[in-house]
DSSP file (Angstrom, degrees, kcal/mol; ACC not computed):
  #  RESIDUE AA STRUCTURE BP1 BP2  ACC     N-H-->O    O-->H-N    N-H-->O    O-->H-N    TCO  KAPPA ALPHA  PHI   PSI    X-CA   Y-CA   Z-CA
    1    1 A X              0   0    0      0, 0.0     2,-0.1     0, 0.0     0, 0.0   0.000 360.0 360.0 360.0 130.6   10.2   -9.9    7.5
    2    2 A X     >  -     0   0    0      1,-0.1     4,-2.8     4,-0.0     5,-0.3  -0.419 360.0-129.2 -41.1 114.9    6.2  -10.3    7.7
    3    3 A X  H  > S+     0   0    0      1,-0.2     4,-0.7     2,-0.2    -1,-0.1   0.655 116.4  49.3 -43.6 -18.4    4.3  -10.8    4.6
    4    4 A X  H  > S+     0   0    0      2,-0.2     4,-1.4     1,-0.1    -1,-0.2   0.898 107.1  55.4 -94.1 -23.5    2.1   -7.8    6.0
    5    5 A X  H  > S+     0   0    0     -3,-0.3     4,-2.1     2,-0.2     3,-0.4   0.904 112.9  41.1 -38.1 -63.1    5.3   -5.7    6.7
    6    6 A X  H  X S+     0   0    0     -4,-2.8     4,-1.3     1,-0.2    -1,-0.2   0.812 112.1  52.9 -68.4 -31.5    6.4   -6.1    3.0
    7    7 A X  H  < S+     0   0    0     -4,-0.7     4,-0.3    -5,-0.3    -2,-0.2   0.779 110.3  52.9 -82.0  -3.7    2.9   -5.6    1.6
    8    8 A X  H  X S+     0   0    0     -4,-1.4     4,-3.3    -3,-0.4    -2,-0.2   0.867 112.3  41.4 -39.2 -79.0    3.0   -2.3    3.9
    9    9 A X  H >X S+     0   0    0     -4,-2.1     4,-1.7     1,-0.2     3,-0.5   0.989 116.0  50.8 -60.9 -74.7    6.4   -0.9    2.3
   10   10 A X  H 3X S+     0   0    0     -4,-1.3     4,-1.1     2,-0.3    -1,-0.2   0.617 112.0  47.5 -38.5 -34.4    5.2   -2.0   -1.1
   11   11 A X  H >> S+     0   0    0     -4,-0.3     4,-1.8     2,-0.2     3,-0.5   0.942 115.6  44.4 -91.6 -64.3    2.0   -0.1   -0.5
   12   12 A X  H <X S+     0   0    0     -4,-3.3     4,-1.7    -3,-0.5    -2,-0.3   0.889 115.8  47.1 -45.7 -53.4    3.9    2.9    0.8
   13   13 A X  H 3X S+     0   0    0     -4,-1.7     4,-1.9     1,-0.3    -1,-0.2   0.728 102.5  60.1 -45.2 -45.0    6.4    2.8   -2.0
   14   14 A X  H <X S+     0   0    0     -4,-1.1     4,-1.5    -3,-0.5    -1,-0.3   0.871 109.7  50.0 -94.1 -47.3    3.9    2.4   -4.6
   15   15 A X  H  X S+     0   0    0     -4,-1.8     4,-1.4    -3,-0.2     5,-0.3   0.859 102.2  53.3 -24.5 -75.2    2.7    5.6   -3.3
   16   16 A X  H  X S+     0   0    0     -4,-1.7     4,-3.2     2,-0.2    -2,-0.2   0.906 110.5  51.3 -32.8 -60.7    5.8    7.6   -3.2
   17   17 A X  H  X>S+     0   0    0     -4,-1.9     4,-1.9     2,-0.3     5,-0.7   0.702  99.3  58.4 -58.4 -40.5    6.4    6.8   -6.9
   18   18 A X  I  <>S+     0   0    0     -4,-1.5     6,-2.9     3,-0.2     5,-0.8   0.786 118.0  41.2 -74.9 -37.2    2.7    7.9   -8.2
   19   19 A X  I  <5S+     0   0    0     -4,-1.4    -2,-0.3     4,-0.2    -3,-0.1   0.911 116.9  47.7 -93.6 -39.0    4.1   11.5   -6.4
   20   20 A X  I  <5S+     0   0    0     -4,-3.2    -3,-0.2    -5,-0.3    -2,-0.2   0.970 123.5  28.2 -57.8 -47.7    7.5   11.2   -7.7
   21   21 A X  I  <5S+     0   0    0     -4,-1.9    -3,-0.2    -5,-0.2    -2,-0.1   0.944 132.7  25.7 -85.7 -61.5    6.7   10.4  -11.3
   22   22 A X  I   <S-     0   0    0     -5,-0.7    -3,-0.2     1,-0.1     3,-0.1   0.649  90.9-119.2 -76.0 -11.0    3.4   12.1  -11.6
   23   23 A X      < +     0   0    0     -5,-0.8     2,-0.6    -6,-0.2    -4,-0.2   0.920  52.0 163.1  82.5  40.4    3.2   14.3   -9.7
   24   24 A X        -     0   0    0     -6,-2.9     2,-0.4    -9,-0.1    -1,-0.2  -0.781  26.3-152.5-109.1 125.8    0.0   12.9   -7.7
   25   25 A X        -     0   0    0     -2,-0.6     2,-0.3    -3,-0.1    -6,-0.0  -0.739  12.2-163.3 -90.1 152.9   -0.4   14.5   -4.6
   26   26 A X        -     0   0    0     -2,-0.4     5,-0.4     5,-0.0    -2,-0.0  -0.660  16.3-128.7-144.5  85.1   -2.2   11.9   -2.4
   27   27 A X     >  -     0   0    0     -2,-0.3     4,-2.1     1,-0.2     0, 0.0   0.488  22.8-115.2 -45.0 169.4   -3.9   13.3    0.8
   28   28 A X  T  4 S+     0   0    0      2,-0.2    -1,-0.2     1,-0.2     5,-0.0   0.615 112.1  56.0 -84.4   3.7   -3.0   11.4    4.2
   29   29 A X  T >> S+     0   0    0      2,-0.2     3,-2.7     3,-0.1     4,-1.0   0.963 104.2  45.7 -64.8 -87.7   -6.0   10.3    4.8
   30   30 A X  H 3> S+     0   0    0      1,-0.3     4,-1.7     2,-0.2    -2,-0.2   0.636 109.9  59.9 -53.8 -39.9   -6.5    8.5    1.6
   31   31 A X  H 3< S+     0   0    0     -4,-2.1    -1,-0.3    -5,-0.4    -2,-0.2   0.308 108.9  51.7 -72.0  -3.6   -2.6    6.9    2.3
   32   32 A X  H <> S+     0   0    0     -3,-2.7     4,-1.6     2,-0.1     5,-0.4   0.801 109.5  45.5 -77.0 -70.8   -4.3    5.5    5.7
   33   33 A X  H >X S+     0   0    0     -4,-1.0     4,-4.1     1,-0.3     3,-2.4   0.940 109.3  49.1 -51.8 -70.3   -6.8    4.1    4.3
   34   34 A X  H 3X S+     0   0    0     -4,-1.7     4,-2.6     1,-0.3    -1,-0.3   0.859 113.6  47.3 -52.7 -25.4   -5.2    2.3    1.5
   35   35 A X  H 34 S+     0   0    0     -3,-0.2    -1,-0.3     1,-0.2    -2,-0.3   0.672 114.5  47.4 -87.5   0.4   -2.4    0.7    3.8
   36   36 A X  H <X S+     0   0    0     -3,-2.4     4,-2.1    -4,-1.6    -1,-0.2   0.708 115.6  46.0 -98.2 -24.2   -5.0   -0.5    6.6
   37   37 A X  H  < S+     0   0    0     -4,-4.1     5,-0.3    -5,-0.4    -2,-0.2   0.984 113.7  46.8 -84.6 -34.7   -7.2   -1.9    3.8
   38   38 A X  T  X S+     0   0    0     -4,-2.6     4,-0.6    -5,-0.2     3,-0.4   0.611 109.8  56.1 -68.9 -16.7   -4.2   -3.6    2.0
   39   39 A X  T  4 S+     0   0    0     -4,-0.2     4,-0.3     2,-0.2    -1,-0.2   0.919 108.3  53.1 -65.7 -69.4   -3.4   -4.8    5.5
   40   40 A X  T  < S+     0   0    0     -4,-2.1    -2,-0.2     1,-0.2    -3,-0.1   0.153 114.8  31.4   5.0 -34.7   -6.8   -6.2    5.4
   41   41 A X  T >> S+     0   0    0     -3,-0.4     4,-1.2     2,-0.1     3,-0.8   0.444  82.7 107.4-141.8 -16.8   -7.0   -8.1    2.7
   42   42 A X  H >X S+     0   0    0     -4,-0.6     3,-1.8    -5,-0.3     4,-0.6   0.623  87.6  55.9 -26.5 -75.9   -3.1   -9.3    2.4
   43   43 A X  H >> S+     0   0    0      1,-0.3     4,-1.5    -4,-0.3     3,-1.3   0.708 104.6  43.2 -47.1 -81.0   -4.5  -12.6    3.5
   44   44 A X  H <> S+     0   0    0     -3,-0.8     4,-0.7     1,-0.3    -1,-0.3   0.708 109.6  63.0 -68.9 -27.1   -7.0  -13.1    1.0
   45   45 A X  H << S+     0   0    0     -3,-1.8    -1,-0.3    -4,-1.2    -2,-0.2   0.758 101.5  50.8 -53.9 -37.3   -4.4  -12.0   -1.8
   46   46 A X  H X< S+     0   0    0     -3,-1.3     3,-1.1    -4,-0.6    -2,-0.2   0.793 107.1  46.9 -80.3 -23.6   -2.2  -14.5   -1.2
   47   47 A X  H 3< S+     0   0    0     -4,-1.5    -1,-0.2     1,-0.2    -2,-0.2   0.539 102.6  65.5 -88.8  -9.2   -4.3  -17.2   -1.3
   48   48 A X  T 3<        0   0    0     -4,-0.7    -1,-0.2    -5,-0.3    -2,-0.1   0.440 360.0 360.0 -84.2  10.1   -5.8  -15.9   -4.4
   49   49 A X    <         0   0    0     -3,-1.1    -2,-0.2     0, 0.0    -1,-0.2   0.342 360.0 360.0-128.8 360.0   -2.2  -16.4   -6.2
């Protein structure tokens, strides 16, 4: 699997969970956004670790 593939699902997931547990509705828009910017920056994350 592709490090950006697993930061993707994590991204998605982490998502899911904030609406499962809290009850946070999170428009599709803003759930676009965040997985192309985390897509984006995957790069720079890892090398920051």
């Amino acid at each position: 699997m592709k490090v950006e593939d697993f930061a993707y699902k994590v991204a998605v997931r982490t998502m899911e969970l904030l609406g499962e547990l809290h009850h946070y509705k999170i428009p599709d828009e803003l759930r676009k956004e965040v997985t192309t910017r985390l897509l984006q920056e995957v790069d720079s994350l890892l090398k920051s670790t």
